[in-house]
N, C-alpha and C positions, 0 to 999 in steps of 0.2 A: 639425281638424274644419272643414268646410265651412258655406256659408251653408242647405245643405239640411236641413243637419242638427241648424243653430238654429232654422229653420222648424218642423222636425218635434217638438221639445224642446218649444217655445214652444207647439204645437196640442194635442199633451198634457198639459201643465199646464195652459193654459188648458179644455181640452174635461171633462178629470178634475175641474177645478172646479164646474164649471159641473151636473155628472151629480151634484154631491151636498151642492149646497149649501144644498139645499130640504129637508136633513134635518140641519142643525147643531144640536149640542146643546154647550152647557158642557162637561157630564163627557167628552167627546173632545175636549177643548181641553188641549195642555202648552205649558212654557214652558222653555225649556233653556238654560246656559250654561255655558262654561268654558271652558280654554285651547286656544290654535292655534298650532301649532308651524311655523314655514316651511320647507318641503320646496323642493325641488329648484329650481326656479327663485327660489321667492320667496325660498329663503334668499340664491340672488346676489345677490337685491333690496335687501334688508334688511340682508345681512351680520350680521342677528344670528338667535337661535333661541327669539323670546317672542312672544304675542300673545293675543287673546282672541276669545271668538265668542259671539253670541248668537241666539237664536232662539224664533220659535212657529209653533206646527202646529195642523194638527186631523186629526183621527184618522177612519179609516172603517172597517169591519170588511166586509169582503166576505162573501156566504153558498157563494159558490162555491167557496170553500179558505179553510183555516185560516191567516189569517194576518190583518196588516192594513198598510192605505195611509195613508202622513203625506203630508199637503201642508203646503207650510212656505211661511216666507220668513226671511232670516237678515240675521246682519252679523257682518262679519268685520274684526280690525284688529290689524294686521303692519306695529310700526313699524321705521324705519330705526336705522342706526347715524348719529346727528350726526355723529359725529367720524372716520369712513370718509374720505381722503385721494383722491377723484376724481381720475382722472388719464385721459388719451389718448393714441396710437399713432400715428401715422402717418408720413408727410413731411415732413420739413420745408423750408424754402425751400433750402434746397442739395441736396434728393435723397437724406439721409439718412435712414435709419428712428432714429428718436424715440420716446420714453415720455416725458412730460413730466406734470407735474400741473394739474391742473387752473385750481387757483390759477395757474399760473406762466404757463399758455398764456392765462388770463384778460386777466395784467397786460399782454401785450404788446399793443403797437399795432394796431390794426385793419387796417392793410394787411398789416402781417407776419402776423396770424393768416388773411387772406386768402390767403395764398402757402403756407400747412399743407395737408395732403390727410391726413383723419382716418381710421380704413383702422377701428379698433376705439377702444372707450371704455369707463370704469367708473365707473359714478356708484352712490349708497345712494338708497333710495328709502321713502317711506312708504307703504306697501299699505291701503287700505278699499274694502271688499267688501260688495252687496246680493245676497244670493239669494234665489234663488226658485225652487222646486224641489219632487218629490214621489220619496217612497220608499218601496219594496215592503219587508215588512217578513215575515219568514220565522220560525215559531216552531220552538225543540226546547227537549230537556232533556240536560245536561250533571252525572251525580250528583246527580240531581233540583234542578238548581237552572233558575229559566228565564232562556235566552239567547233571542235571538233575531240573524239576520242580516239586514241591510237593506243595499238598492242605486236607484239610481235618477238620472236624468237632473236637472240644474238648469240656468238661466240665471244668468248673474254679470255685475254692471256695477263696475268696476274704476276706482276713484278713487286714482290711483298722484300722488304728490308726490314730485319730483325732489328730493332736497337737497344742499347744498354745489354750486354756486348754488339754491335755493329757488325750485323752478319746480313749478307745476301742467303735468300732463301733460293732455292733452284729448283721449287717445284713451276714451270712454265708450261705446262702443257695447255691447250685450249681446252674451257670449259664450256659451257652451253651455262643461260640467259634467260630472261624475259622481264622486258618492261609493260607498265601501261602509265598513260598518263594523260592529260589534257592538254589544250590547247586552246587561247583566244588570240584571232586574225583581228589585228586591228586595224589593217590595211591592205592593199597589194603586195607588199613587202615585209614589213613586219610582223612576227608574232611569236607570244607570249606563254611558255609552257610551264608545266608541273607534271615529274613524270616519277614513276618509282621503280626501282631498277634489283631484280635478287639475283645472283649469281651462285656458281658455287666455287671450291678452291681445291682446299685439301680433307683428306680425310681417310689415318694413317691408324690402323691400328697395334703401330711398330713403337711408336711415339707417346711420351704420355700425353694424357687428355689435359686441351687448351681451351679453356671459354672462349668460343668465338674463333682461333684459329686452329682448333684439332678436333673435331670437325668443326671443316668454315666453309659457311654460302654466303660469302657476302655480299650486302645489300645498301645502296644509297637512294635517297632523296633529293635529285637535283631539279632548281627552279633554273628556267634559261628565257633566254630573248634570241630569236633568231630572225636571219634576212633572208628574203629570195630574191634572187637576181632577176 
């Protein structure tokens, strides 16, 4: 995804805000949480498949179709594997291809790790996630029970911690989103989703190439239970 396309993300959440904020009430206020699963990138991230998510919204009910619009903002967190064995590819000072671990290329000498040419690398990562984002929200009935589907654009700022060496990453710039997912109303208040979530992150061609985090869109799986006030 492009930088137009965060632009355009970004003017719609903000412009959607702004057209209906002069009507908030409580009872369109929920509050949602529950697990995130690391999909396709963030599982290379992570190397594991746990996490959690939280979030709140407020609700609009449109008069021009049946349905209705969340705007939200979230947090998301997808932590690593500590104990994932970091390792790197490349050259070594004699013009051999190498796998070596991370620790091992650590211990050597500064000039001999000068004379490496890293070609690929695998490090674990800790994933935390701000969103902010809004979703069109689609009603039916399924054996008279109510679902509904929802989809929609978000922004995400990606706080990634390198581990095994213990590095903060400092690429935070907002990225652009989209989820879709479902939903069953089991009441006035409660309900019950499944929603799948792809983002993007980095993607450096300064850097050598990282499964999953060089180029990374990362992507979770979160099941949740939320309330409406």
């Amino acid at each position: 995804m492009n930088r137009h396309f965060t632009t355009l993300a970004l003017m719609l959440i903000t412009a959607s805000v702004a057209c209906f904020a002069e009507e908030a009430d409580w009872k369109n206020v929920y509050i949602k949480g529950g697990f995130a699963s690391p999909q396709g990138d963030s599982r290379d991230m992570t190397n594991k498949s746990k996490g959690f998510t939280f979030e709140a919204g407020y609700i609009v009910t449109p008069t021009s179709w049946e349905g209705e619009v969340h705007f939200y903002v979230g947090y998301v967190k997808m932590g690593g594997d500590a104990n994932y064995d970091s390792w790197l590819r490349g050259y070594d000072p004699n013009g051999n291809i190498v796998k070596i671990s991370n620790a091992a290329y650590q211990a050597l000498p500064t000039a001999t790790q000068a004379n490496y040419t890293i070609l690929e690398q695998k490090f674990t990562y800790d994933m935390t996630g701000h969103t902010y984002g809004v979703d069109f929200v689609f009603p039916f009935k399924v054996c008279d029970k109510n679902i509904t589907v929802f989809t929609g654009p978000s922004l995400h700022q990606w706080y990634m911690v390198q581990l095994n060496p213990k590095m903060p990453i400092m690429e935070r710039n907002l990225k652009t989103g989209w989820r879709l997912g479902t939903t069953y109303r089991q009441n006035e208040h409660l309900e019950y989703s499944v929603a799948y979530t792809q983002t993007e992150w980095r993607s450096s061609s300064t850097q050598p190439f990282e499964q999953g985090a060089n180029p990374s869109r990362p992507a979770y799986l979160s099941l949740t239970a939320s309330y409406r006030f």
